[in-house]
C-alpha positions as CSV (number, residue, x, y, z in Angstrom):
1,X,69.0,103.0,98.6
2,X,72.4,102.3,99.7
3,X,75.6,103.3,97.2
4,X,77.7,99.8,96.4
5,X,81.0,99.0,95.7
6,X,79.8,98.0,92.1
7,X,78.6,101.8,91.9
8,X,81.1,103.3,92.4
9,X,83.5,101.0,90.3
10,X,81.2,102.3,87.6
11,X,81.6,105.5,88.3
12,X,85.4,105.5,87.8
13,X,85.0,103.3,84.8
14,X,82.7,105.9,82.8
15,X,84.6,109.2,84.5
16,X,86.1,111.0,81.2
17,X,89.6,111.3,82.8
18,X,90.2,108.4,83.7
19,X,89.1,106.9,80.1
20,X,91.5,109.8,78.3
21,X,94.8,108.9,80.6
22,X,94.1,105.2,79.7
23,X,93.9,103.6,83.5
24,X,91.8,99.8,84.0
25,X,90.5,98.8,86.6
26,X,92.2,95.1,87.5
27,X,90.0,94.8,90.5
28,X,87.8,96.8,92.7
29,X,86.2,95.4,96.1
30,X,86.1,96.7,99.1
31,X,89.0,97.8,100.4
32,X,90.9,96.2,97.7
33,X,91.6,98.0,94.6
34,X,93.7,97.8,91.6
35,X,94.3,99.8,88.4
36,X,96.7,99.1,85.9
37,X,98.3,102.0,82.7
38,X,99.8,101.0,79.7
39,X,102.7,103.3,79.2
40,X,102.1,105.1,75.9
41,X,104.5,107.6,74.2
42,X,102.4,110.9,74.9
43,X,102.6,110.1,78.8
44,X,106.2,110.8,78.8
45,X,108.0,113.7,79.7
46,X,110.9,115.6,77.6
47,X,113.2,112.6,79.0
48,X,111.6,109.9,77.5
49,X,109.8,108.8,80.8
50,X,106.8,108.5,82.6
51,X,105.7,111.9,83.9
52,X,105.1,112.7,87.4
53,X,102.2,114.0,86.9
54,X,101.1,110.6,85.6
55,X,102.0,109.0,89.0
56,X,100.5,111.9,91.0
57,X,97.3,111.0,88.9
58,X,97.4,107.5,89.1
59,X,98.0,107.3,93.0
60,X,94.7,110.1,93.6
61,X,92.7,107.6,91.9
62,X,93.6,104.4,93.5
63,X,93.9,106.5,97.0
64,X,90.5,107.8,96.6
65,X,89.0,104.8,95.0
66,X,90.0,102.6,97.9
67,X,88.6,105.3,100.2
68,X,85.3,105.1,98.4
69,X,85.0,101.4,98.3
70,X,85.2,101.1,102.3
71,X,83.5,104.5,103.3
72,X,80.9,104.7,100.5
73,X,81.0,108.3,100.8
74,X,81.9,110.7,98.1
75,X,85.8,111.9,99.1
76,X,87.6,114.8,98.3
77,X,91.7,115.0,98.1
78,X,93.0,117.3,101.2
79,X,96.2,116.1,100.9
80,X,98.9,113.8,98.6
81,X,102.5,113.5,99.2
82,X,104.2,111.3,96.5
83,X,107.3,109.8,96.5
84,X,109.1,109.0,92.9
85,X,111.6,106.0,93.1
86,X,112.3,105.0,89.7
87,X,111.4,106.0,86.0
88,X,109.8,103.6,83.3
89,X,110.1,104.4,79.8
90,X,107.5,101.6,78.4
91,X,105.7,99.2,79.2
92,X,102.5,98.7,82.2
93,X,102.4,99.7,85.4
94,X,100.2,98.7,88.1
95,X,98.7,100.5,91.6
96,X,97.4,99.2,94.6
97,X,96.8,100.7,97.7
98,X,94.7,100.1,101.5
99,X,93.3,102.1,103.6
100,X,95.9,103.2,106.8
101,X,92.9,105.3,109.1
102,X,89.2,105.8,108.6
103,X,87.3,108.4,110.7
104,X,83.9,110.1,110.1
105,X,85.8,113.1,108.7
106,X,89.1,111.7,107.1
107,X,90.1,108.7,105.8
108,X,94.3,108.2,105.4
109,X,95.6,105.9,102.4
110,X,98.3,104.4,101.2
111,X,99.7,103.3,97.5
112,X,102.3,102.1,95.3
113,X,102.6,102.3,92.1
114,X,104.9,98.6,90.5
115,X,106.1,98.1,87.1
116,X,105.2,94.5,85.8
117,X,108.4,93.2,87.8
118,X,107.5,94.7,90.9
119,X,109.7,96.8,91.0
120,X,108.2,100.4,93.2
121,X,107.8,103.4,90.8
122,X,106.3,105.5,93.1
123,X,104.7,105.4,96.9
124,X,101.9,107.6,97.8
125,X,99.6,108.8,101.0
126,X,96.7,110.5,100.9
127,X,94.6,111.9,102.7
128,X,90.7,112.2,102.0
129,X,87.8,114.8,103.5
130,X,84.6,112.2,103.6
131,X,80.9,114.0,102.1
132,X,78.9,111.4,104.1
133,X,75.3,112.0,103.2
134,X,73.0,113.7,106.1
């Protein structure tokens, strides 16, 4: 039986990590995905903003959820180059992302990462190893 998109939005939606950091999904179809993050106090770094690691996370998520949602294969993180542009203290921020290249291998994505303004927080590409089934 053939893996949907309404799977694998399932899967993301019960995966333990993504509950703990506090990500919601705002929309998942194919191709197009969204996740949003209330900023909460124990997210932030020693300077009173956002940690980078936060964005990191956020932007493997949407990158490889995206991935997912087209490929329907499993997808495993070979490569992420983030870009930080600006900090955020409070408040929610919001990813969305597409998908640049798809192979049979590798699959290349792209994200940003807005503040409830639009304003960019962080960019982000990706690269993904596809496990197709045999």
């Amino acid at each position: 039986m053939p893996i949907t998109v309404e799977d694998i939005r399932k899967k993301f939606e019960e995966n333990l990590f993504f509950m703990h950091v506090g990500f919601e999904i705002v929309r998942f179809e194919e191709g197009n995905v969204n996740i949003k993050l209330d900023v909460k106090e124990h997210l932030l770094n020693i300077n009173g903003t956002l940690h980078g690691g936060v964005h990191a996370t956020m932007l493997d998520y949407i990158l490889g959820m995206v991935t997912r949602s087209v490929t329907k294969a499993k997808v495993v993180t070979t490569n992420l180059t983030v870009h930080y542009l600006s900090s955020i203290s409070q408040g929610e921020i919001f990813a969305e992302t597409k998908v640049l290249q798809e192979g049979y291998k590798l699959a290349f994505t792209e994200g940003e990462i807005k503040d409830a303004q639009g304003n960019i927080l962080a960019k982000g590409i990706g690269t993904f190893k596809l496990i197709r089934d045999k």
